[in-house]
C-alpha positions in Angstrom: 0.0 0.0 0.0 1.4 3.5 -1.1 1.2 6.3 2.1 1.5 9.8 0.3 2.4 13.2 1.1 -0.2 15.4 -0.5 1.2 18.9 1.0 1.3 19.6 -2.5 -2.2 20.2 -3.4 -1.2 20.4 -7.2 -3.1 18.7 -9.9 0.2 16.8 -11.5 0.5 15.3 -7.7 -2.5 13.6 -7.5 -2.5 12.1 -11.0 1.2 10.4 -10.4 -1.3 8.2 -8.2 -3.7 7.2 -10.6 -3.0 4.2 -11.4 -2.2 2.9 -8.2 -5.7 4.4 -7.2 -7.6 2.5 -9.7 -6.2 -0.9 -8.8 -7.0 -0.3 -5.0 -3.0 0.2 -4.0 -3.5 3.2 -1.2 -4.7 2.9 2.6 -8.1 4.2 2.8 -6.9 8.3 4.0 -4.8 8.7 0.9 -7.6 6.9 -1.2 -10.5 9.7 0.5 -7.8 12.2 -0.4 -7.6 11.7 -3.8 -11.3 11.0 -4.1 -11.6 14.7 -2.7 -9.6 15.9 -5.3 -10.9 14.3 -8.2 -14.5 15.6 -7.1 -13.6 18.9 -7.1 -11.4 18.8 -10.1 -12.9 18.3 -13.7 -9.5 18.4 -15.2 -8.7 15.1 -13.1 -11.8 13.6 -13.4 -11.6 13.2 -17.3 -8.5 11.9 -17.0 -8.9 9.4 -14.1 -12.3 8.3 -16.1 -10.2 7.7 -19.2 -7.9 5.5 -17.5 -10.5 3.7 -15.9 -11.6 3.2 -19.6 -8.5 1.8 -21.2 -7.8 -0.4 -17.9 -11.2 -2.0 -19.2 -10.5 -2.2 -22.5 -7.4 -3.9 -21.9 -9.0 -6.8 -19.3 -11.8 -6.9 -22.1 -9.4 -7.7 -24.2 -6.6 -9.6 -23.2 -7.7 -13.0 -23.9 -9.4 -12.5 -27.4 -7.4 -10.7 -29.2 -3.9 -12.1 -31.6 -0.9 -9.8 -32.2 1.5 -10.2 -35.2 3.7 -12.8 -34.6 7.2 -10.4 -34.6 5.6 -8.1 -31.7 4.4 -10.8 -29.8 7.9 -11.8 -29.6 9.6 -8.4 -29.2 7.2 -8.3 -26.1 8.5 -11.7 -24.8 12.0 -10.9 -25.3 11.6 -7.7 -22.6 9.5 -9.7 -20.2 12.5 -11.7 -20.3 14.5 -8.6 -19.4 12.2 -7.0 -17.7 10.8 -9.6 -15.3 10.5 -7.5 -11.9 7.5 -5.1 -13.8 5.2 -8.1 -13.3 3.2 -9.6 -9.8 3.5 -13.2 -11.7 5.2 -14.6 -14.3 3.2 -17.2 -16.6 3.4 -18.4 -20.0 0.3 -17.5 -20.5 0.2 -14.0 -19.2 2.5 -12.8 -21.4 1.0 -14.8 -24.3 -2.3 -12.4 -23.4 -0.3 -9.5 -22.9 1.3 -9.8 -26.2 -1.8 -10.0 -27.7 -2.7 -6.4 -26.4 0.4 -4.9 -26.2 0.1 -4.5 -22.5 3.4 -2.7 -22.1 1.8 0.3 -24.4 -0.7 0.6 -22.2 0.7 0.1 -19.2 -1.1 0.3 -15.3 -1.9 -3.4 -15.6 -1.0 -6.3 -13.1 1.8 -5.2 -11.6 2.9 -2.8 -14.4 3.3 1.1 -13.1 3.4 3.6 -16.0 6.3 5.2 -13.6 8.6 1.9 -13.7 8.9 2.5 -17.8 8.8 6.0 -18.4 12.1 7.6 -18.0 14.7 7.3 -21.5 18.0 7.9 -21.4 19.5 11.7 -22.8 22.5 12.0 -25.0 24.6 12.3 -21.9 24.0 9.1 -20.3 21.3 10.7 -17.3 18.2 9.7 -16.6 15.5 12.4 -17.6 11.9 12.2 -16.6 9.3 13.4 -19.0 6.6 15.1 -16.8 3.1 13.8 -16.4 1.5 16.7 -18.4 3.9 15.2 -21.5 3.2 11.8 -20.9 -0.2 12.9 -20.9 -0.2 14.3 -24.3 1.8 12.2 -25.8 -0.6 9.0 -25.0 -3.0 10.7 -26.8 -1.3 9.9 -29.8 -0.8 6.3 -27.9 -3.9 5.2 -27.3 -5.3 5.5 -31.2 -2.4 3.4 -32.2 -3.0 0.5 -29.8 -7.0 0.8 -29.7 -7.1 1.1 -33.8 -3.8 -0.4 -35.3 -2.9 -3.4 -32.9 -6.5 -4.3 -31.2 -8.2 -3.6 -34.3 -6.2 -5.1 -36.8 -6.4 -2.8 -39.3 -3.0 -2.6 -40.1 -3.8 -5.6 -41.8 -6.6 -4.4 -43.9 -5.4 -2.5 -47.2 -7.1 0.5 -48.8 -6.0 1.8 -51.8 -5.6 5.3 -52.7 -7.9 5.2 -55.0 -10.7 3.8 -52.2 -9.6 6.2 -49.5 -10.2 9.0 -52.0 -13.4 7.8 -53.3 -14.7 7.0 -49.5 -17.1 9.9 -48.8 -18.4 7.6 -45.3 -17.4 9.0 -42.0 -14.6 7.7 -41.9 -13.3 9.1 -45.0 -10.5 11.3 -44.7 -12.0 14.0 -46.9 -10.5 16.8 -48.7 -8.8 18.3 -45.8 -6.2 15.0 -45.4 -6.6 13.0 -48.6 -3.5 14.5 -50.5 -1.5 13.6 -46.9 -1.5 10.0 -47.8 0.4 10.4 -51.3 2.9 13.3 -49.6 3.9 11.2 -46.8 4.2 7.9 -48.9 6.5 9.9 -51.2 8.5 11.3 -48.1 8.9 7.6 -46.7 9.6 5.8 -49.9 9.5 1.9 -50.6 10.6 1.0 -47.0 7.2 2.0 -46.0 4.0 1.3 -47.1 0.5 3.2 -46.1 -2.1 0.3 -46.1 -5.0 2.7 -44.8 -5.5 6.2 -44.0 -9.3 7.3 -42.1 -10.8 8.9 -39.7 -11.7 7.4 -36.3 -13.0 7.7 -32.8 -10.8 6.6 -29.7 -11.3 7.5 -26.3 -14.2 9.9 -27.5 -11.4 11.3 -29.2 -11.3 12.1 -32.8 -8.7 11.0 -35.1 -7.1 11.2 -38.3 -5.2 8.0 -38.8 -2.7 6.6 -41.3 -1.0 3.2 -40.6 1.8 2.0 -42.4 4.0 -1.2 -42.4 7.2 -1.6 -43.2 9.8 -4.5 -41.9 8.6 -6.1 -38.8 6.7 -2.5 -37.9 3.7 -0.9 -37.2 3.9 2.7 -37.7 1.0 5.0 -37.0 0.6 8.7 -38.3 -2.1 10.5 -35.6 -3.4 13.4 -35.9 -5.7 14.8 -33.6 -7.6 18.6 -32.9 -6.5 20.3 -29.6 -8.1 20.6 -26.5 -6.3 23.3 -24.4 -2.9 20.5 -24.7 -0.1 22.3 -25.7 3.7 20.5 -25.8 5.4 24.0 -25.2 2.6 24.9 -22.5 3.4 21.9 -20.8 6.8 23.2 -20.7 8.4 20.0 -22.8 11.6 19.8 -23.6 12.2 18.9 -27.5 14.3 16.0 -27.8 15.2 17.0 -31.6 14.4 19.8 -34.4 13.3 19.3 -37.7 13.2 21.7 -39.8 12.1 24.5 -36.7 9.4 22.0 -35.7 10.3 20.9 -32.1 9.6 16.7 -31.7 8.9 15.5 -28.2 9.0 11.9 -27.6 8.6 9.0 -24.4 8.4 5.6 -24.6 6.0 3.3 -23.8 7.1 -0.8 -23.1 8.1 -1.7 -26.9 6.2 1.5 -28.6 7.7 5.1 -29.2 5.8 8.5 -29.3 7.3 11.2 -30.9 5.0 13.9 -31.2 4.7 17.7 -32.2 2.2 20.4 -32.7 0.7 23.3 -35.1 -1.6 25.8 -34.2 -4.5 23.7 -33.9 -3.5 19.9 -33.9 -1.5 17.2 -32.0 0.4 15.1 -34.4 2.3 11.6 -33.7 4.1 9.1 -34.8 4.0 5.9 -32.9 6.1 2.4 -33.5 7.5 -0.6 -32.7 11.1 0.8 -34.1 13.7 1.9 -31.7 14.2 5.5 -30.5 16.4 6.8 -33.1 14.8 4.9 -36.2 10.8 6.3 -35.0 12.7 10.0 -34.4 14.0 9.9 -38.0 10.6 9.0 -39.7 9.0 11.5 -37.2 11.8 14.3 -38.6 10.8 13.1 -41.6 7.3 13.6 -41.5 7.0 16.2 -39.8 7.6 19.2 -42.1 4.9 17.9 -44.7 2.6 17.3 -41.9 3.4 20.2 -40.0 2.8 22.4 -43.7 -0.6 20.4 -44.4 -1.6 21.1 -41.1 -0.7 24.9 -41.6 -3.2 25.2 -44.5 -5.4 23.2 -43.0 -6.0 26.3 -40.5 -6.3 28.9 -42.8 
């Protein structure tokens, strides 16, 4: 059971504790305290009710759903390593937890989205990203996993030719179409767009391309603001490209590297390493960032 300190009344306090308040970890004080909090906050309610959410989704669908074969096992191999993150050990947990990429998600079992999310800097230290950052950049996160992986659909193709022609709501529309052949151009052969729509995570709405290339996953997300702002947040940009500052974390096997225009969130989330999603993400990111631009006038 967790005993905490809540001299600090502050908003990013209480939401470190989330997690561990959702699967009944605190004595029964801290867990009235928190209650208190999130009663009187909105903010925190939202955010504690989405959490709730994909905690659900994830026991929902845990022993249902199939990954592809070469994530299920990248996730073995850093159970292997990573053995301590987890209350018990079975063959079969991790089979489920490959199937849902549990390690995106994190805040499962035993799993505490503090454990995974510090990276390392250039210089060998340990940096933190905050918990307004990690907040923000799981919006980009959690359309991935809930639409890519549990899905499927980065195994259904749609041509060009279809996504153009789609007037549904999910259609893309005349806003985003002409994003699918400028990024596909940007990427080249390694990469291939196998469906580009709109969608609805969360109660979150989406614009979504997913692309494949060796042994990957790779989701472009875009996504409207609400009040989030990397540089409000006070993030530090891991990288520039092009003036476009990329901010990125990492979540059990995936990485988020994210940045922002005016209006819109944008992300880029994989199963590559950190320097291999920061390079497509640098990549992208002017195009995008310009599309987006227009997009707003």
């Amino acid at each position: 059971m967790n005993v905490l300190n809540f001299n600090d009344r502050s908003c990013e306090r209480y939401r470190r504790y989330f997690d561990a308040y959702l699967d009944n970890e605190l004595l029964v004080e801290t867990n009235q305290d928190v209650l208190q909090h999130v009663t009187s906050c909105t903010d925190c309610t939202g955010i504690l009710e989405s959490r709730a959410r994909m905690k659900q989704l994830v026991r929902n669908a845990v022993t249902n759903e199939q990954a592809p074969p070469e994530l299920a096992e990248a996730l073995r191999d850093r159970f292997r390593t990573r053995r301590s993150f987890f209350a018990y050990d079975t063959a079969r947990w991790m089979m489920a937890a490959a199937a849902v990429l549990l390690l995106a998600i994190g805040g499962v079992a035993a799993l505490q989205w503090g454990r995974i999310i510090q990276f390392r800097g250039d210089d060998g230290v340990f940096q933190t990203v905050s918990t307004r950052v990690q907040e923000i950049l799981r919006i980009g996160l959690v359309d991935h996993v809930h639409c890519a992986i549990l899905s499927e659909r980065w195994k259904q193709f749609i041509s060009f030719d279809e996504m153009k022609a789609d007037t549904g709501r999910s259609a893309l529309g005349p806003d985003f179409i002409d994003l699918v052949p400028a990024v596909q151009a940007k990427l080249g052969a390694g990469y291939k767009i196998v469906e580009g729509h709109r969608c609805t995570a969360n109660h979150r709405q989406y614009i979504h391309l997913i692309l494949i290339g060796n042994k990957t996953i790779l989701s472009l997300v875009i996504t409207e603001k609400r009040n989030e702002s990397f540089t409000q947040a006070g993030a530090p940009a891991v990288m520039n490209a092009s003036g476009i500052p990329i901010y990125r974390d990492r979540q059990g096997i995936l990485e988020i590297a994210g940045f922002e225009s005016g209006k819109y969130l944008a992300y880029v989330v994989s199963n590559l390493d950190r320097d291999s999603n920061l390079n497509v993400a640098s990549a992208m990111a002017p195009i995008v960032y310009s599309h987006l631009h227009r997009v707003e006038l």
